[in-house]
C-alpha positions as CSV (number, residue, x, y, z in Angstrom):
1,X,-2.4,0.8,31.0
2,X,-5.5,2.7,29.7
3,X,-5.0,1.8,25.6
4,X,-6.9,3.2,22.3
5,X,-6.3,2.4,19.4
6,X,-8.1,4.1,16.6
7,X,-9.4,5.1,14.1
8,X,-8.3,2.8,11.0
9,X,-8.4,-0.9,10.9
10,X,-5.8,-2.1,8.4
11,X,-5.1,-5.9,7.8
12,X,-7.4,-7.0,10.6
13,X,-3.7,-5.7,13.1
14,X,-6.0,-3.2,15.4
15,X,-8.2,-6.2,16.6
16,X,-5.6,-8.3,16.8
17,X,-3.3,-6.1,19.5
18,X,-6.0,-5.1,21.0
19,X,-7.1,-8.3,22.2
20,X,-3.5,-9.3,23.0
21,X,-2.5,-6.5,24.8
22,X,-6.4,-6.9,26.3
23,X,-4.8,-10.6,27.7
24,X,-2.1,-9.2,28.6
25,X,-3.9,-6.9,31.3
26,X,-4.5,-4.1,30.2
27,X,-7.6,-1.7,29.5
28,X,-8.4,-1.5,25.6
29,X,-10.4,-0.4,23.5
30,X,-10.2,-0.4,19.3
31,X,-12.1,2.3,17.5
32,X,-12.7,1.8,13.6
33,X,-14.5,4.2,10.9
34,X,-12.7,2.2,8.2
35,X,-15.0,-0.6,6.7
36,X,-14.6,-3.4,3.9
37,X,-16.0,-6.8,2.9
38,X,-13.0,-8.4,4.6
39,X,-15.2,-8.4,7.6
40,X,-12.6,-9.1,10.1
41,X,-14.0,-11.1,13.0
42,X,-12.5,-8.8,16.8
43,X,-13.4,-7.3,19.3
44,X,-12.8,-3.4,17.4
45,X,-15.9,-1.4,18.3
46,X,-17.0,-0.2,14.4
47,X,-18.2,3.4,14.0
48,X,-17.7,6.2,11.9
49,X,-15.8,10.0,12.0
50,X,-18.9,11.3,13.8
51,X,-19.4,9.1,16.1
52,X,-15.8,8.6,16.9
53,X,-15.4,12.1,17.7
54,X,-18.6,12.6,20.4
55,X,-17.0,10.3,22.1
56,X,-13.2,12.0,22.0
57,X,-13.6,14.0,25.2
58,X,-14.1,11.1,27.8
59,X,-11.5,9.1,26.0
60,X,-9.2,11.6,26.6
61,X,-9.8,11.9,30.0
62,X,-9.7,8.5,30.6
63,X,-7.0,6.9,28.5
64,X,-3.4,7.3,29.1
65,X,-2.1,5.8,25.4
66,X,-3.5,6.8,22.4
67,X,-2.2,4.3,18.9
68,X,-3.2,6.1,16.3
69,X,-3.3,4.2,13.0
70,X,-3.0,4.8,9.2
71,X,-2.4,9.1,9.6
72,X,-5.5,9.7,11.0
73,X,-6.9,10.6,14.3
74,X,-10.0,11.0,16.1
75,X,-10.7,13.9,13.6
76,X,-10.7,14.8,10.4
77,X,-7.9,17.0,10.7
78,X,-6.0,16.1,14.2
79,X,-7.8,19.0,15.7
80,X,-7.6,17.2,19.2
81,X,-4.0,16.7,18.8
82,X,-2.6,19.7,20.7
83,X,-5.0,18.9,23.7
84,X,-3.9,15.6,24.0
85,X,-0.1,16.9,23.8
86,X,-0.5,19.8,26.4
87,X,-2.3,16.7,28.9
88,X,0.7,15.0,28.3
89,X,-0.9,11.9,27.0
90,X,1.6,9.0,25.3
91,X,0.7,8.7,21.4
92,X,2.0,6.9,18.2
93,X,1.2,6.9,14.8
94,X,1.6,3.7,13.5
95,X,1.5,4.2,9.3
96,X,1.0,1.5,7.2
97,X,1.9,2.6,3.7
98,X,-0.2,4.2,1.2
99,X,-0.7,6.9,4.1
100,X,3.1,8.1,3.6
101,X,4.5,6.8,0.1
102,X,5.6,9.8,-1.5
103,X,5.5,8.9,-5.9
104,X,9.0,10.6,-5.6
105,X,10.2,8.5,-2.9
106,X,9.0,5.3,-4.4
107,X,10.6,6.2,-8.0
108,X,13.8,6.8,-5.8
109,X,13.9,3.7,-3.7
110,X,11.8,1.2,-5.9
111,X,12.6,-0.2,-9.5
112,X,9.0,-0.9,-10.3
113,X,6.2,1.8,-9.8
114,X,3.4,1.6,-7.8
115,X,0.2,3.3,-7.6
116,X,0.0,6.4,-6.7
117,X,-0.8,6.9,-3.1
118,X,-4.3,8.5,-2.4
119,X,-2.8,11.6,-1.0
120,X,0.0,13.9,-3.4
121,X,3.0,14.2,-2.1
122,X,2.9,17.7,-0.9
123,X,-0.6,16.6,1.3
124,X,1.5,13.8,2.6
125,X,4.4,16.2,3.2
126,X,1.7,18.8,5.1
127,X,-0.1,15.8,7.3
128,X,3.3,13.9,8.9
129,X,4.7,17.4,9.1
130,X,1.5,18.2,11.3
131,X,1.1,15.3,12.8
132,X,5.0,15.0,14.0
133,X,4.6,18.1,15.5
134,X,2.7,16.7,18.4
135,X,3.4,12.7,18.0
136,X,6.6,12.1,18.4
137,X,6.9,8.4,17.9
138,X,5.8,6.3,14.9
139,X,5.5,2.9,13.9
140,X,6.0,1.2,11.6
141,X,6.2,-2.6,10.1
142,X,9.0,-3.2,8.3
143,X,12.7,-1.2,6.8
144,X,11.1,-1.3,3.0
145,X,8.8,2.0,5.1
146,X,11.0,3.5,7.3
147,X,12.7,6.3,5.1
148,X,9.2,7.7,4.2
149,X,8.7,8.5,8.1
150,X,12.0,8.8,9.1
151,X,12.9,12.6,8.7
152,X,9.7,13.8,10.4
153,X,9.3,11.9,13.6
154,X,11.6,11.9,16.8
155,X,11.3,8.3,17.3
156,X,10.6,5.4,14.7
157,X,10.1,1.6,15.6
158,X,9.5,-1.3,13.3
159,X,7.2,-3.4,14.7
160,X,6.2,-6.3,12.6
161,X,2.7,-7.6,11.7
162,X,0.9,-9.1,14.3
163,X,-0.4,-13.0,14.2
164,X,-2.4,-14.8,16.2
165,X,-0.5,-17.8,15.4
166,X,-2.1,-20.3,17.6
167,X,-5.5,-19.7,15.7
168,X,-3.6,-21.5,12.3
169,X,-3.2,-24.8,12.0
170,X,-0.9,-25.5,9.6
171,X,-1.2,-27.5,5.9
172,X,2.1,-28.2,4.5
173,X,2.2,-28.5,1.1
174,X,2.6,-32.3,0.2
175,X,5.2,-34.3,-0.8
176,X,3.1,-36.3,-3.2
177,X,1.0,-33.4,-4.4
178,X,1.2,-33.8,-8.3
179,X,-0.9,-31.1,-8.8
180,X,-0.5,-28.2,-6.7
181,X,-2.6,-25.1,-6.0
182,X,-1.3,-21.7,-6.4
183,X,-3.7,-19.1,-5.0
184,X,-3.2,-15.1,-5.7
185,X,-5.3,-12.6,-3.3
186,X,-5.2,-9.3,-4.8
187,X,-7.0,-6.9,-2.5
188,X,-5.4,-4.0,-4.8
189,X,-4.5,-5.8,-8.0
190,X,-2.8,-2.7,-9.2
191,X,-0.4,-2.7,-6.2
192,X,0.1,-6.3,-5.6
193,X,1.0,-6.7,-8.9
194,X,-1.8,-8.9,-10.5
195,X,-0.8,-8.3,-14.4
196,X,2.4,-9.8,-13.8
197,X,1.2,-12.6,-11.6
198,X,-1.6,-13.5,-14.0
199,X,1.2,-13.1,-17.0
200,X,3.4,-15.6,-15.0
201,X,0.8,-17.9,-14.8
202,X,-0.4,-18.1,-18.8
203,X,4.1,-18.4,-19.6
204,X,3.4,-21.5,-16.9
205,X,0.5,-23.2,-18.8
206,X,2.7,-23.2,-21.9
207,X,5.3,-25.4,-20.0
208,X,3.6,-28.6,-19.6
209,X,3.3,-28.5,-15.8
210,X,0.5,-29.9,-14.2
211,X,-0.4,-27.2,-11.4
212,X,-4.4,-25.4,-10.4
213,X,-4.0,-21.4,-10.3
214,X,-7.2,-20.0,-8.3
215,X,-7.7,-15.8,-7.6
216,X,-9.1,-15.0,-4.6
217,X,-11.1,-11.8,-4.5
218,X,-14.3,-10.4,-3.2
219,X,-14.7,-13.2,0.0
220,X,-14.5,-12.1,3.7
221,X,-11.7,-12.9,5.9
222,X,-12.7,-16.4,6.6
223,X,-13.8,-17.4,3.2
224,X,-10.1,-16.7,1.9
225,X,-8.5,-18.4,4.8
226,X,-9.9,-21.4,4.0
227,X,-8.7,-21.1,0.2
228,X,-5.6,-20.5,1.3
229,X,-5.3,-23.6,3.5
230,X,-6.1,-25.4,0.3
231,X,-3.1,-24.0,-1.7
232,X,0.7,-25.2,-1.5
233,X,2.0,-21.8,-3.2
234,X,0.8,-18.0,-2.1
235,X,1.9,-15.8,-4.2
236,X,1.6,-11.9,-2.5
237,X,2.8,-8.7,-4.1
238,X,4.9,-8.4,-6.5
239,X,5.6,-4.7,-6.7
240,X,6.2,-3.1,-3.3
241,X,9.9,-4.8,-2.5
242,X,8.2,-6.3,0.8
243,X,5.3,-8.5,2.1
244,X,2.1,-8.3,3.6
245,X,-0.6,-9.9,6.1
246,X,-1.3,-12.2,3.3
247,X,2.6,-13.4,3.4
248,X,2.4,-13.6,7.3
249,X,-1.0,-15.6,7.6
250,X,-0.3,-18.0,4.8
251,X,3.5,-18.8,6.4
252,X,1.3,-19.4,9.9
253,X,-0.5,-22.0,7.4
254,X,2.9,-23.6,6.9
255,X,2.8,-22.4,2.9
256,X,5.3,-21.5,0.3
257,X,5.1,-17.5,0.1
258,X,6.4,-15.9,-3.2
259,X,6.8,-12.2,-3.3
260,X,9.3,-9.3,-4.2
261,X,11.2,-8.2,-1.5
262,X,13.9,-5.9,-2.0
263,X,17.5,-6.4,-1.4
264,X,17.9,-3.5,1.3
265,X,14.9,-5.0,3.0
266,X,15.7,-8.6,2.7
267,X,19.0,-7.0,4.6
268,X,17.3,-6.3,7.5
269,X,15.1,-9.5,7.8
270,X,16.3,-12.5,10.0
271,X,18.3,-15.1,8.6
272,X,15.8,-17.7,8.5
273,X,13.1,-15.5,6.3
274,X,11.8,-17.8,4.4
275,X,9.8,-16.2,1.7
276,X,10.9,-17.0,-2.0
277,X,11.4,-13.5,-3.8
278,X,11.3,-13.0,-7.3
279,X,10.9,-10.2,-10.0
280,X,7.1,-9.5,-11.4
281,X,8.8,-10.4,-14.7
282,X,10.8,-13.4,-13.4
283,X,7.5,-14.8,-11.9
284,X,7.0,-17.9,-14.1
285,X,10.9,-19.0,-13.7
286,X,10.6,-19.1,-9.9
287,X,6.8,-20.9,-9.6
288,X,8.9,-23.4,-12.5
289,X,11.1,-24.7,-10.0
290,X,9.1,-24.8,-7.0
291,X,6.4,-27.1,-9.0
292,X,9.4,-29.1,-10.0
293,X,10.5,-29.7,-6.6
294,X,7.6,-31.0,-4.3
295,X,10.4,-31.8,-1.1
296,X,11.1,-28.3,-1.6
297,X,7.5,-26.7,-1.1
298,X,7.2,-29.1,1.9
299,X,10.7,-27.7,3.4
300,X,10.0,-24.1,3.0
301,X,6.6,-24.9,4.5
302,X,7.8,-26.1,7.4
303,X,10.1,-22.8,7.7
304,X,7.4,-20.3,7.1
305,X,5.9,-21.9,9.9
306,X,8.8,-21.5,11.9
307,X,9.7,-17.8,10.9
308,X,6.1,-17.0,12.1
309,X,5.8,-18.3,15.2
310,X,9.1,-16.4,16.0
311,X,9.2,-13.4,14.5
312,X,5.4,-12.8,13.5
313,X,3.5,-14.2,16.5
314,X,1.5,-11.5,18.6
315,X,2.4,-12.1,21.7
316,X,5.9,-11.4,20.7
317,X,4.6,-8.2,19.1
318,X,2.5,-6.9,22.0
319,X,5.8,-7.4,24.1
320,X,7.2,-4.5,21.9
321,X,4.2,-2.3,21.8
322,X,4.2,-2.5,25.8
323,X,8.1,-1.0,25.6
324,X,7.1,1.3,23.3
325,X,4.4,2.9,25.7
326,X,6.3,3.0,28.3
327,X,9.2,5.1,26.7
């Protein structure tokens, strides 16, 4: 198959399916207008709107799927979106969050807020409705997102993130560690949570545990995968009711993951999902008894590991993308 994927690189996922499915055989191409210090390190071409859209009229014409990411297409507006239906060309919208969380829908589903998204609700009410009228399938990567697509589009899959789990070599957190490293990475500090993770942390000091606590903000994509290897707990967001590409690439490290995920999501996880949940207010109670219990930081490391390689892993994930195109 003849792939795109465009225009929004979120969490570094474009690059990485688009060199798997690349592997895999197929034509690819990644197209991304979206840019941040992360500096991800792929093979995405980056660009911006304008450019992106001179070139819109021989991708057309030569692409057969079109994975659109993050509600946006090669314009501004979808404007190429009824074109590319009436050709008959296969697209998906793959969302990934802020792009459809309605405030109403979160203050119905979710306990704790979140920031608003950087759309209202009625804008994000007028875009899916417009862009479900010519995509008919969407994506996206776990259950805590589906009931803010569900009732537009014909067809929703979840997909989970993608890993290149080969590329991690795993650094369980020792046994005889008697002063372990906890490392938060707040990319949004408002959505992960960071008040409550940084509050956690001062109740900690006041217990008489020996433990490091290190932020990591403001480094590129390989500068905080190094800090991470370093740490034996990764905390992620706190807020949401799910986890993120942080959780996934510091289980592939073979690290303790602490997070909130919510009860109905939890529900539709594997059995063996390893990730230690807890409240943004219960924070300091659960980092308590995983420093207490070195044997137990090593034990979940080894399953986070696990849980990655099977569930995570993107070959796995590019397996389910190629079923999804075909349909």
């Amino acid at each position: 198959m003849r792939i795109v994927h465009a225009p929004t690189e979120i969490a570094g996922q474009m690059g990485v399916l688009c060199d798997e499915l690349k592997r895999r055989g197929h034509e690819v191409n990644g197209y991304n207008w979206f840019h941040t210090y992360i500096n991800y390190k792929n093979s995405v071409v980056h660009t911006d709107a304008y450019e992106l859209a001179r070139h819109m009229v021989p991708l057309a014409k030569n692409s057969d799927v079109f994975h659109f990411h993050n509600g946006n297409t090669f314009s501004v507006e979808g404007l190429e979106l009824p074109a590319l239906k009436l050709q008959n060309k296969k697209m998906v919208m793959h969302h990934w969050g802020n792009d459809v969380r309605t405030d109403q829908a979160v203050k119905r589903l979710n306990p704790y807020a979140l920031p608003k998204s950087y759309y209202s609700d009625e804008e994000i009410d007028r875009r899916l409705k417009r862009l479900s009228t010519y995509i008919d399938t969407a994506i996206v990567q776990d259950y805590e997102m589906v009931p803010y697509v569900k009732d537009y589009y014909k067809n929703v899959h979840v997909v989970p993130l993608a890993c290149k789990v080969d590329s991690f070599v795993p650094r369980y957190p020792r046994v005889d560690q008697t002063n372990p490293l906890i490392v938060h990475a707040p990319t949004s500090r408002e959505f992960k949570g960071t008040v409550y993770v940084q509050a956690g942390i001062e109740q900690l000091k006041g217990r008489q545990l020996p433990f490091r606590y290190q932020p990591v903000e403001n480094m590129s994509h390989e500068q905080a995968l190094a800090t991470y290897g370093e740490a034996d707990i990764i905390i992620d967001q706190v807020l949401c009711g799910t986890y993120g590409m942080l959780s996934v690439e510091a289980m592939a490290l073979g690290k303790v993951v602490v997070a909130y995920i919510r009860d109905d999501v939890r529900a539709q996880l594997p059995s063996n999902f390893p990730i230690v949940s807890t409240a943004p207010e219960k924070v300091a109670d659960t980092l308590e008894e995983l420093l207490r219990n070195p044997q137990l930081r090593y034990e979940i490391g080894q399953k986070s590991r696990r849980f990655v390689e099977e569930f995570h892993d993107v070959r796995v994930i590019a397996e389910i993308l190629e079923k999804i195109y075909l349909k």
